[in-house]
N, C-alpha and C positions, 0 to 999 in steps of 0.2 A: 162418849166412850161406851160399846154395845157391850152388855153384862158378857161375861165367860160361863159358857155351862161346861165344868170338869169334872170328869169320873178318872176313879182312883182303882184302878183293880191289881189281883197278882200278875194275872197274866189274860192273854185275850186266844182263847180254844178258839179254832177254826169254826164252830158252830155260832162261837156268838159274834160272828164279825155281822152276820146280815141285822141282828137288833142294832149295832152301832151306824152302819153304812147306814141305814133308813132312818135314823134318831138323827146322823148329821145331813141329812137330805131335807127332813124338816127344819132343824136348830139351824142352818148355816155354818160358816164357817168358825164360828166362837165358839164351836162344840170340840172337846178333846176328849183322848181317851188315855191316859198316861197306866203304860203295865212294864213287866219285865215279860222278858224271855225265859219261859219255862219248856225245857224240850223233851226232862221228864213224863208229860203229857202224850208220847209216842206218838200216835198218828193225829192226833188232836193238837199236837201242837201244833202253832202255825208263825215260825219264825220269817219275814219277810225282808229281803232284802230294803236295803237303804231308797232304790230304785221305784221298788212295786208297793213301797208303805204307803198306804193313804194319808190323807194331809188331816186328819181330824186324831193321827197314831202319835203318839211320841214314846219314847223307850225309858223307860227307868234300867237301875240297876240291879245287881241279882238280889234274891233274898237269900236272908243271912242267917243263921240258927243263932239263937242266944240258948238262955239258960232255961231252965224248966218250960220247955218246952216253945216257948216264945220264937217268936221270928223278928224281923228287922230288913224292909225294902229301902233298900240304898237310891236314894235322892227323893224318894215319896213325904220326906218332911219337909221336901223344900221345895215343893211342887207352888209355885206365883197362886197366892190369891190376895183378892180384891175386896172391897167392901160392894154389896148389892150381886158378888159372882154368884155360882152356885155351884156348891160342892156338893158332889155323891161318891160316899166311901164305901170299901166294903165292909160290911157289920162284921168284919172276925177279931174279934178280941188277941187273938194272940200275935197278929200282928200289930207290935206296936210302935210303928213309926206312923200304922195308918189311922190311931190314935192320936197321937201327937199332931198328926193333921187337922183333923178334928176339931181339937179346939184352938186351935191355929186359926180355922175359919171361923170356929165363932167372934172370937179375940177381934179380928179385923172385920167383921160385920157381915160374913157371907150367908148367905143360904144354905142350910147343910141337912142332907137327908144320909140317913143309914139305908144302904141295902145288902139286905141278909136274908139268910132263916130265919122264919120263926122258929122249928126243930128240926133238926135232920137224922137219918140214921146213926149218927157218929158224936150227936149232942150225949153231954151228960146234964146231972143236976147242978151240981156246982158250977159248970159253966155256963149253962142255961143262966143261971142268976148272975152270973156276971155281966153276959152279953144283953139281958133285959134290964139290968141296972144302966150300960151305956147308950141303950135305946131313949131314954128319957133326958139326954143330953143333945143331939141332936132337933133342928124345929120339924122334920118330917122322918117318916121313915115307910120303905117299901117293901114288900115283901115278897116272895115270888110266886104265890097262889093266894086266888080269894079264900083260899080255905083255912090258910094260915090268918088271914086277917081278922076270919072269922072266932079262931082258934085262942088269936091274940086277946081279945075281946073279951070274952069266955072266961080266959084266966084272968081278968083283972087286969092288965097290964097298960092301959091306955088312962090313965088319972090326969094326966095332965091334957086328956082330951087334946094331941096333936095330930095335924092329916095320915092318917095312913091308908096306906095305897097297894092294891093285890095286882101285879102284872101277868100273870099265867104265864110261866115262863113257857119260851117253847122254843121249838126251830124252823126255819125254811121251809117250807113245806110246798114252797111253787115246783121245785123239778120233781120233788116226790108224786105229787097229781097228775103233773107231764108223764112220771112215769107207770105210776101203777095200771097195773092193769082190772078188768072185771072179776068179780069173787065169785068164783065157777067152782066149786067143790069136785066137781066132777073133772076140771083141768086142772089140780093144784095135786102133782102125787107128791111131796113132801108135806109132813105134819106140823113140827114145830119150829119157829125159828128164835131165837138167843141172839140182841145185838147189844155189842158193849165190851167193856176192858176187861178182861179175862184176871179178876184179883180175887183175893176172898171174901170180899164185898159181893161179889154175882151169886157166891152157893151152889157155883155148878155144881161140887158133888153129888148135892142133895137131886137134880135131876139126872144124870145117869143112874143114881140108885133106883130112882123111880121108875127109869125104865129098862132098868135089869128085873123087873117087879113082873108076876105073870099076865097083871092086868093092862099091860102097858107093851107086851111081846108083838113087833112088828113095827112099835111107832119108829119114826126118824126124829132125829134133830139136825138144823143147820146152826151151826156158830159162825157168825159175824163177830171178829174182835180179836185183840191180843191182848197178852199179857204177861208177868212173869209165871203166874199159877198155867199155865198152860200149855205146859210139857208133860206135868206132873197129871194132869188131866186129860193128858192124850195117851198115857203109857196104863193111865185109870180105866181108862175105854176100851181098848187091846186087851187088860188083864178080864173086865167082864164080856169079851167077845161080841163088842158093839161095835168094833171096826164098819162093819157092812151097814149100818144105820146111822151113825153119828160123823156126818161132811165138816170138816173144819176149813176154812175158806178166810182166814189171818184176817189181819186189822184192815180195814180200808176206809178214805170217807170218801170214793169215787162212787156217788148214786146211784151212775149205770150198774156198777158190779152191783152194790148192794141189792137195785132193785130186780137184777137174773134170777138172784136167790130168792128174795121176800115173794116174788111174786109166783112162786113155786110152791108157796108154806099155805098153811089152814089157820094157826094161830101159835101168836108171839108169848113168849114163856120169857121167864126174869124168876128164878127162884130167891136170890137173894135181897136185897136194898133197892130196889129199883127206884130209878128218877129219870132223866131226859130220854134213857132207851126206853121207856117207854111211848113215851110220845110220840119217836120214832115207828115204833111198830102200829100204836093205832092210827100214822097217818096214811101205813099202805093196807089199811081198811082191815087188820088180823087183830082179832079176840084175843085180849090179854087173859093170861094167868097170873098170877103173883101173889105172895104172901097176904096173912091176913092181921096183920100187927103192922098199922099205920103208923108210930113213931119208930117203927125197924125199917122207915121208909124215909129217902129222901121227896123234898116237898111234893114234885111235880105228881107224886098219887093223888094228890087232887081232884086231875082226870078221871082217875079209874070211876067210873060207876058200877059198885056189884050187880050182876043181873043184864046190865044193860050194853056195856061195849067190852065187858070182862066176869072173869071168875075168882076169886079166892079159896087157897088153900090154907092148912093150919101149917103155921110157920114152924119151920126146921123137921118136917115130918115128911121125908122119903113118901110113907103110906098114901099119906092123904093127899099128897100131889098125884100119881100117881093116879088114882080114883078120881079126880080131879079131870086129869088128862083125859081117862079112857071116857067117861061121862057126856065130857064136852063132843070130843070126836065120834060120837054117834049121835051126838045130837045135829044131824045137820039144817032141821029148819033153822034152830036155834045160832047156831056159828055161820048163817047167811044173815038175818036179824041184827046179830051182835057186829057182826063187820059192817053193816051199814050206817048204826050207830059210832061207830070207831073211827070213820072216816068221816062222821058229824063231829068228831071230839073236836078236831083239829081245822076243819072248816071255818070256825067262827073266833075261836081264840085256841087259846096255847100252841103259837104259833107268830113268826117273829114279825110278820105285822103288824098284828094286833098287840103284842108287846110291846112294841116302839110306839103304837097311839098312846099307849095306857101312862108310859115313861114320859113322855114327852107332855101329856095331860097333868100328871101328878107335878113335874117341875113347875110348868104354869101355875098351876094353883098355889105351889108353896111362895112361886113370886110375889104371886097376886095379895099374900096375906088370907087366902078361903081358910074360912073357918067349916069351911067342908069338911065330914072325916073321913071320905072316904066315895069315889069319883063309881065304886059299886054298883 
């Protein structure tokens, strides 16, 4: 009987189908991937008929709101395990049916690793200590950057010396290569571009202030993304008479369109929480901007190197972005330099290849019994 390798998630975003397609290309067919249909996700979500589901897909039920703040995925405690399977849940504490899975799998003898955050934008303390109290119940746990592992480390959290494992999280990145094109400063007349869901997580407003700003008079932005903040932020653009600067070009995750726009820009901006949109940006080879308060960041800032494929500004500061901006766009050895670095980011990892080696490495070893901590 060939061991089960099962992941438990909320749901499966259209970006992260290519880490699972390539994790069951390796694992075979005993690899599953059990989520719900979330269609709140807008164009990220990626709900597929019964027909075009892949055979490594199976559907859970919706999730359920409980009380204080808690959720409840209908059939995720009754998801089949085995003894010698191998369970990977997602580390969020407030789902707790995927708790109760949990130790479910330990109960009957599985292999069970956490994947989570180490911290994200949206961690507090209190929960922080919660979700690293459950981290110590599990025999492995993953993380989605070396940086977090590293981070892990640091605070003390690893006593019971169990493997833990940095995947870099990332995306697809073969059509983006196919598509982009050469970083010609001289053929790119748009300046900034913005991809991602248009919430109050991005901080748009803090970049239209910056470039209502005189230091900033002429730049563009393209937005890539929807959202619900994002009428309220088009009627914000009209009132500062940025109509003629500011392109808004709605949600999409068709490449082509994206990469008409990216490949038109000088460099990718994210003023708020940034995480996978960035990745995005530095794989069509554009110098990031973004904040400079790394726990106001989901994981994937990992990538950012200051100096090197990006810049930081002081966070929630109109001004200093702004300054930020105009700096960068005159530097043009500098923003040929930094895009050649940026399209190195995503070359060698964070990027859903090398995420699926890394995944697929980490499981072997917790089979194996390594007393490895760490495959870094």
């Amino acid at each position: 009987m060939k061991r089960r390798i099962t992941i438990v998630q909320p749901a499966i975003p259209n970006y992260r189908r290519a880490l699972f397609e390539r994790m069951a290309n390796k694992l075979g067919t005993n690899f599953v991937v059990y989520a719900s249909n979330q269609r709140e996700l807008g164009v990220l979500s990626d709900v597929l008929s019964e027909e075009d589901r892949p055979s490594w897909q199976r559907n859970l039920g919706p999730m359920r709101p409980l009380l204080l703040g808690l959720d409840w995925q209908e059939g995720a405690s009754s998801v089949a395990v085995r003894r010698g399977d191998v369970l990977v849940i997602c580390g969020a504490p407030r789902n707790l049916s995927t708790i109760v899975l949990l130790f479910k799998g330990l109960l009957l003898g599985a292999h069970t690793i956490w994947w989570g955050h180490y911290w994200s934008s949206t961690s507090r303390s209190w929960g922080a200590a919660i979700r690293y109290a459950l981290m110590r119940v599990p025999d492995a746990i993953v993380f989605y950057t070396e940086q977090e592992v590293d981070e892990f480390y640091a605070g003390g959290g690893n006593r019971r010396k169990k493997p833990v494992f940095g995947l870099n999280n990332g995306i697809e990145t073969g059509e983006i290569v196919r598509l982009r094109t050469v970083y010609s400063i001289a053929h790119r007349p748009r300046d900034l571009l913005f991809i991602g869901r248009i919430t109050p997580k991005a901080e748009l407003d803090i970049i239209l202030d910056a470039l209502s700003l005189p230091s900033c008079q002429g730049v563009t932005l393209d937005v890539i993304g929807s959202g619900h903040d994002e009428a309220r932020l088009r009627n914000r653009c009209a009132d500062l008479g940025m109509t003629d600067r500011v392109a808004w070009h709605g949600g999409t995750v068709d490449e082509k369109q994206i990469a008409a726009v990216a490949n038109q820009c000088k460099v990718f901006v994210y003023p708020g929480s940034v995480g996978l949109s960035l990745l995005h940006g530095l794989s069509y080879g554009l110098p990031a901007i973004v904040h400079d308060n790394r726990w106001a960041h989901m994981p994937e800032i990992g990538a950012l190197k200051p100096g090197r494929n990006g810049v930081t500004f002081q966070r929630g500061e109109a001004g200093s972005l702004a300054i930020t901006i105009a700096a960068l766009l005159a530097n043009q050895t500098l923003l040929t330099e930094m895009s050649r670095s940026a399209a190195d980011t995503t070359a060698l990892t964070f990027n859903a290849a090398d995420m699926a080696e890394r995944f697929c490495s980490a499981i072997e070893q917790v089979v194996a019994g390594s007393k490895t901590e760490s495959p870094l």
